[in-house]
N, C-alpha and C positions, 0 to 999 in steps of 0.2 A: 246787196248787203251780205257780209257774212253769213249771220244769224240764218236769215231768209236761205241763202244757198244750202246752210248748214239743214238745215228744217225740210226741205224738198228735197234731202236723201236719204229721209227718215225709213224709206223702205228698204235703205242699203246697210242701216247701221248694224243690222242682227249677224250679218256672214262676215261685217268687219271686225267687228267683237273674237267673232271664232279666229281669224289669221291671226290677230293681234294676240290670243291666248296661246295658239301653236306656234309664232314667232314667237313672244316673250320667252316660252319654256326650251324651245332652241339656244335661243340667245343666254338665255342664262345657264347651260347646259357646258355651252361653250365656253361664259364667261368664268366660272368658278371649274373649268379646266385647266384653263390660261390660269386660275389663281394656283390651284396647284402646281404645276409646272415651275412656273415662276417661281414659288417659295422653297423649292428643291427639297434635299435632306433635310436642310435644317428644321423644316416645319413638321418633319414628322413629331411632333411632342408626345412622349411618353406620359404622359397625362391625358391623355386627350384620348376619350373613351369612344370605342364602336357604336355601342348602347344608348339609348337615351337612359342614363344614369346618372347618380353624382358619386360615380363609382370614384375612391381615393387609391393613389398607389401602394397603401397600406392593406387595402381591402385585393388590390391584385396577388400581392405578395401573399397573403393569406390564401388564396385559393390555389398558388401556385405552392404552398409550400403543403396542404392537402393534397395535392396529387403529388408528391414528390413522395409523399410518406405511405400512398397507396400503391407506389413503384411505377408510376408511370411517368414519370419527369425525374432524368437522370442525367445528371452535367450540364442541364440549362442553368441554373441559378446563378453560376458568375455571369453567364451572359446579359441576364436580367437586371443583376446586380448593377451591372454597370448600364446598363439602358436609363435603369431609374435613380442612376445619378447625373448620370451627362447628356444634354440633349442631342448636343452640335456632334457627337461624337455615337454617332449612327449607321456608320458602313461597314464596319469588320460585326458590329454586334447585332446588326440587324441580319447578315449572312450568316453570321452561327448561331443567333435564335433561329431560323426557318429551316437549317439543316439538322438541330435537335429534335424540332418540334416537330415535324413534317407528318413523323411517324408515328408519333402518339396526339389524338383528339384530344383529350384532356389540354394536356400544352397548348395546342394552337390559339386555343379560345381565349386563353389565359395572355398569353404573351402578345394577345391581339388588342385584346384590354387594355395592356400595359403602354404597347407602341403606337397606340390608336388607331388598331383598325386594318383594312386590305386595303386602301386606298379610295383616293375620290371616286371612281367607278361606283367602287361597292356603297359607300355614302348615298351617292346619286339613288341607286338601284332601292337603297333604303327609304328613299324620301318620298320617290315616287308616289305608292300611294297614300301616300299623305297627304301628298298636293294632291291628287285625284279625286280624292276625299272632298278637300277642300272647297275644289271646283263645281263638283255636285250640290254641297250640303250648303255653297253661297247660291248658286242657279238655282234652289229651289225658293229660298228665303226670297231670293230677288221676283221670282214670278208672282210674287204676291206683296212685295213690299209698298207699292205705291196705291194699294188698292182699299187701305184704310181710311186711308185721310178723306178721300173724296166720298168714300160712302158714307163714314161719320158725319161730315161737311152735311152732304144732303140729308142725312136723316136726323140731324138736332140743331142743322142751322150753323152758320158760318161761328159767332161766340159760344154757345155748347161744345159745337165739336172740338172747337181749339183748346179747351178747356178740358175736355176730353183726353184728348191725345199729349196735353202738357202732363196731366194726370199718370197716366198710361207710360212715358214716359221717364218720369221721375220715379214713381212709385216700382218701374221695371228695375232700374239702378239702385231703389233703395235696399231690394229684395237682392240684387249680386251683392249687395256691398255686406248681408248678411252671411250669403251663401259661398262667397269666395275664399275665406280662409279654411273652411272646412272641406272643398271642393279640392284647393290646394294641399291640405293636408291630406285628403284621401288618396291624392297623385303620388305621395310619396309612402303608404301603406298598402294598400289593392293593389296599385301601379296605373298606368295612363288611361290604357284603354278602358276600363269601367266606363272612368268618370267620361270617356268620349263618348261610348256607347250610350249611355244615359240621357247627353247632349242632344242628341242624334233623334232618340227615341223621344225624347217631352217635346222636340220641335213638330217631331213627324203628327203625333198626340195631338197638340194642340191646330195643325192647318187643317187637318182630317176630319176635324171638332169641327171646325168653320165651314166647310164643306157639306157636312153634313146639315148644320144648321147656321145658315151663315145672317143671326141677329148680331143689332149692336152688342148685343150684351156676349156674347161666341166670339165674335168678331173684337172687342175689345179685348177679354182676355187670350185669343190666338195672339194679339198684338203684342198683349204684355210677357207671355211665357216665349215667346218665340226670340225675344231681346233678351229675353233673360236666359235662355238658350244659349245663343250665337257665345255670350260671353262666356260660359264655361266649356264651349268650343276652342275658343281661343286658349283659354288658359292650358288645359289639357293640351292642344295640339303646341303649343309653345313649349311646355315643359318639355316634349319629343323631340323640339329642335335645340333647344337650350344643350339638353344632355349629349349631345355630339358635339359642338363646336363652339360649347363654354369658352374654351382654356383657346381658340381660336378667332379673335373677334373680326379681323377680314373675310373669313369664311363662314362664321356665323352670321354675317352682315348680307352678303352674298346668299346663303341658305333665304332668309328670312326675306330679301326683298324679290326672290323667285315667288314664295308662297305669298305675298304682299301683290304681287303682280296678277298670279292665278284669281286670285280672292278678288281682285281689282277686278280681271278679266267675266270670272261668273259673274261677277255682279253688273256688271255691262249688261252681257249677253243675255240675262235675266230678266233686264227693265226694257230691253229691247225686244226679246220675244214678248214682254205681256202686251204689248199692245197688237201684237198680233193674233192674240186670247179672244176669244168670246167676249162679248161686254162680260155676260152675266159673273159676280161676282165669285157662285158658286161653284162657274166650270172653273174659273182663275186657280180657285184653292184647289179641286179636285187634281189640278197640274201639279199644286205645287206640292199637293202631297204626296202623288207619284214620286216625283224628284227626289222627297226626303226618302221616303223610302226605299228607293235603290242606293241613298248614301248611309243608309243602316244598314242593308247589305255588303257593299264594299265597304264598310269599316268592320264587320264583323267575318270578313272571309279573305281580305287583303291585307288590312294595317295590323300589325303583327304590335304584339306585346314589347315596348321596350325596357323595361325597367325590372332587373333581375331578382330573382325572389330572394338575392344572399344581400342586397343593396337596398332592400324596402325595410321603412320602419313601421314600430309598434305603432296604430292609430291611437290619438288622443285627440278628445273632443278638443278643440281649442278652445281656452276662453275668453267669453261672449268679447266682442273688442268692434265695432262699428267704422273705427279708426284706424284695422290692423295697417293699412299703409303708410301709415306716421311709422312703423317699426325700421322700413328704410332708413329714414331721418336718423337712428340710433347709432348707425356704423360713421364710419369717415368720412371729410372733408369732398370727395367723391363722388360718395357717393350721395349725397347733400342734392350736391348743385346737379346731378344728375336728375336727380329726384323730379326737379324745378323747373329744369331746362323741356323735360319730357313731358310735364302741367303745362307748360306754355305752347310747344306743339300741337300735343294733343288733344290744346281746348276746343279749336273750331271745328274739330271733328261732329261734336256733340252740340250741333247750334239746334238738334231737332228739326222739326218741320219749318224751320222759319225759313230756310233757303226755299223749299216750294213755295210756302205760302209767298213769297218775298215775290217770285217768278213768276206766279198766278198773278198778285195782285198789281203789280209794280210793272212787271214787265211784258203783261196782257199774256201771257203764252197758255195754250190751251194744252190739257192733259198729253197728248203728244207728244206736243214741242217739248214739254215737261221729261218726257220720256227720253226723247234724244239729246236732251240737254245732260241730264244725269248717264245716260250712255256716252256721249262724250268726254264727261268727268274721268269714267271708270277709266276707259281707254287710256287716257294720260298719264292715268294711274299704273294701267297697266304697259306703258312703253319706260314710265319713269323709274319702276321698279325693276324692272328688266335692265336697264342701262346701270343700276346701282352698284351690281358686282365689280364689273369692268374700271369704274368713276372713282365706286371707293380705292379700288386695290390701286389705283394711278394717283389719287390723288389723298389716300388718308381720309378716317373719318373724319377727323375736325375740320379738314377743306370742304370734302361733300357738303360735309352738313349745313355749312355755312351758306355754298351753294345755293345748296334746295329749301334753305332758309331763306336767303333773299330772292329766289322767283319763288316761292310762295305769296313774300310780300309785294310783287309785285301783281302775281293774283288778285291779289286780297285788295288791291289798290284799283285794281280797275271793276271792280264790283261797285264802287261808289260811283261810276260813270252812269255805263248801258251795260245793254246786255253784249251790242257788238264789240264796244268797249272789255267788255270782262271777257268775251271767249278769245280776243285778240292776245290780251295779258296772260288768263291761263295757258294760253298756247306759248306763248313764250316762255312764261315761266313753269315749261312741264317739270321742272323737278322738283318743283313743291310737294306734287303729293307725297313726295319720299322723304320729306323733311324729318321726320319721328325717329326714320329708322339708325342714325347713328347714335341717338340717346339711350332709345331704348335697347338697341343691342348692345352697347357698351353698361347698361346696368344687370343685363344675365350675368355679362362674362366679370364684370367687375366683383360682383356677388359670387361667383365660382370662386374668385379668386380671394375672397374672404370666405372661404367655405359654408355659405350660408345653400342649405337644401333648398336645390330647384323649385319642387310643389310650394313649398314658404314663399318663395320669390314669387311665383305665378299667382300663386292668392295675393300676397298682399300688393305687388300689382294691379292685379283686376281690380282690387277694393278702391285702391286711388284713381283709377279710370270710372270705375261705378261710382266715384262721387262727384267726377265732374261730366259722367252720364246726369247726377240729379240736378246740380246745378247750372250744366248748360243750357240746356232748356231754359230755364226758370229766367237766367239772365239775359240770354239771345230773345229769348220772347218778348220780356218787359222794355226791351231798350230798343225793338221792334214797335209795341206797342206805342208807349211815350214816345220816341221820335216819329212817327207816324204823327199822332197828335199834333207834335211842334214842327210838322212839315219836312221833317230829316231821318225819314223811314230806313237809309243809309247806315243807323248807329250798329248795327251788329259787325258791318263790315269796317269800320272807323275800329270798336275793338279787336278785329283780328289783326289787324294794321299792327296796331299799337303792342300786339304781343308777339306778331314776327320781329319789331323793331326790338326789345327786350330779349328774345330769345338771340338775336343774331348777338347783341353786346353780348351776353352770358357763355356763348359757345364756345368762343378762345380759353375759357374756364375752367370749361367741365368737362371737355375730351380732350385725350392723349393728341400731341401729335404725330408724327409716322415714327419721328427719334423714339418716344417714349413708347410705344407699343411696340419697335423692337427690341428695345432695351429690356421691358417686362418679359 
């Protein structure tokens, strides 16, 4: 049987995790090289900032016409003039910006602003540690991820603990959905890195806490701050990539399903090394504290500041607003169905423990199997994000997505089988896990292009993800529960079914297709 074969090379899955993380990041290395190539001159967009910023060509113009009056920028300004009018029209202007500029610093920085940048190379060399980052600060969350439930399980009993961790849970998401507009707003006054720092540092805080004294009651709240964590991780580390490759969404798409694959990749590599941990629960955390803590190191001696102090705003408390991701809902038709399309993806993400508990009870698998089961996930995760640059740039978001829309649902369709049934289908349908990504990159750049501030976008984001962090549990469990009862413990997987099938009608909707996103 699959399963069986899959399960007796559980001692191989840890070194296969590592290839699959150094192959994705080749692969996508290469693939958003080939994107650049291929989009030639024309793609260099004069809008289209180095920085993670939501720097305007009004704000370049401004700092270029400050060094002009300081005398260090002299006879560039027609060149520029005409850059930040025409895009297509890039060759004679972009050879006599770089023979003005060459010579005076001021200029270069400026005119790099403008024409977006040294090229993909320099991008890449940006990103780096970022995904480096990433890969760390998910490896360490992962060494300890699966290590709550079973200990809660055994120490309040199978109904306690689930009760527990629905808790824990919900109440993690109801606290981002407090903490994300302010998070977001701080992204765009401080700048990224604080608010990453911060992230880094209450994750490291809280496993070090459990470690130290690893009761339910440590051990809950390490659970609760640690989720509550990851997600101002995201947000911060998102607005970083946002601010390059807004105003580019094949290459923002491409960016985002590199770091989509990493993050897939640690988290693999993660649930596969813990079970090669000590039982004791306390050495688990002591790992995974280590881990945080060298990704508070490398964000605070690597990941560099992107967001310029001439481009950050005044902080203002926001106000109190529970709902700031209804603010999306405010602008266009657009970005509407954007909004919906990305709620519909995004739901099964958040089915909480009911996928294990589902594996445990349903489908006999013991902690292990549990382990390579979820190491397998990652990996498909991490080959399907990897492949996304390449897919999209040949075939168009709206095609991808559609794509990775229906082998999702074909996932999602063999869950209501077996287990060898369901890894046969995930296997097939590996570009499932990449289904999100053409939604939700198409609502950065869609938002750049109504000039709404990144940090704004990232909070109220995270706030609609942190509400259906509260409610997927709450619903995934009870329809768990009740079909259980009525002999059809299947219903979670019956709804994720039913919301690929809705997302797939909606898609031809709410993304451009290849015409319309070169045409914009």
């Amino acid at each position: 049987m699959l399963l069986q074969m899959m399960l007796k090379q559980g001692g191989a899955m840890w070194w296969l995790s590592c290839v699959m993380i150094i192959s994705s990041a080749i692969g996508s290395f290469v693939t958003q090289d080939h994107a650049q190539k291929a989009d030639g001159p024309a793609a260099v967009n004069c809008m289209r900032p180095k920085f993670l910023q939501a720097i305007s060509v009004e704000n370049a113009r401004a700092t270029l016409e400050g060094a002009r009056r300081a005398g260090c920028l002299r006879g560039t300004r027609p060149c520029l003039q005409r850059c930040s009018n025409t895009v297509d029209r890039t060759s004679a202007d972009t050879t006599h910006a770089k023979a003005t500029a060459s010579s005076r610093g001021v200029a270069v920085q400026a005119s790099l602003h403008l024409r977006g940048g040294g090229g993909m190379r320099d991008a890449l060399a940006e990103q780096f540690p970022l995904q480096s980052l990433a890969l760390v600060f998910v490896l360490g969350l992962a060494l300890v991820t699966l290590t709550p439930t079973p200990f809660l399980v055994d120490q309040l009993g199978a109904a306690r603990g689930m009760r527990l961790l629905t808790i824990l849970s919900t109440s993690s998401a109801a606290a981002e959905i407090l903490l994300s507009p302010v998070a977001g707003t701080l992204t765009d006054s401080v700048g990224r890195k604080p608010v990453l720092l911060a992230s880094l540092l209450t994750a490291f805080a809280a496993t070090a806490g459990a470690a130290a004294m690893p009761t339910v009651a440590i051990i809950s709240a390490s659970k609760f701050v640690s989720s509550l964590s990851l997600g101002m991780f995201f947000l911060s580390a998102g607005t970083m990539l946002a601010d390059n490759y807004r105003m580019t969404p094949t290459k923002l798409a491409a960016a985002s399903g590199l770091l989509f694959a990493i993050v897939n990749g640690g988290f693999g590599l993660g649930v596969a090394l813990s079970v090669l941990l000590p039982p004791s629960v306390r050495q688990r955390y002591i790992a995974g504290a280590v881990v945080l803590l060298t990704s508070v190191g490398l964000a605070a001696l690597a990941v560099p500041e992107t967001l310029p102090r001439q481009s950050r705003a005044v902080f203002k408390v926001p106000r109190f607003n529970p709902f700031s991701g209804a603010r999306l809902l405010q602008y266009d038709r657009r970005m509407q169905l954007l909004v919906l399309l990305a709620s519909l993806l995004l739901a099964p993400l958040f089915m909480g423990d009911t996928m294990q508990v589902y594996a445990i009870t349903q489908w006999k698998l013991n902690p292990a199997q549990v382990s390579q089961l979820f190491t397998a996930m990652a990996i498909s995760g991490v080959v399907a994000n990897s492949a996304s640059g390449i897919l999209i740039k040949t075939m168009g978001l709206r095609n991808f997505s559609l794509l990775a829309t229906a082998s999702s649902l074909l996932g999602w369709s063999g869950f209501l089988s077996s287990a060898r049934v369901a890894l046969v289908c995930t296997a097939v349908g590996l570009l499932g896990t990449a289904r999100t990504l053409g939604a939700v990159t198409m609502m950065t750049a869609h938002a750049g292009k109504l000039g709404i501030p990144q940090g704004q976008v990232a909070g109220d984001r995270s706030n609609l993800i942190a509400w259906l962090k509260v409610l997927g549990p709450i619903i995934y469990g009870q329809l768990y529960v009740q079909g259980f009862k009525a002999g059809a413990p299947q219903l979670p997987f019956v709804l994720n079914v039913i919301l690929m099938l809705v997302a797939l009608c909606l898609t031809p909707f709410a993304l451009p297709s290849i015409a319309q996103v070169a045409g914009s």
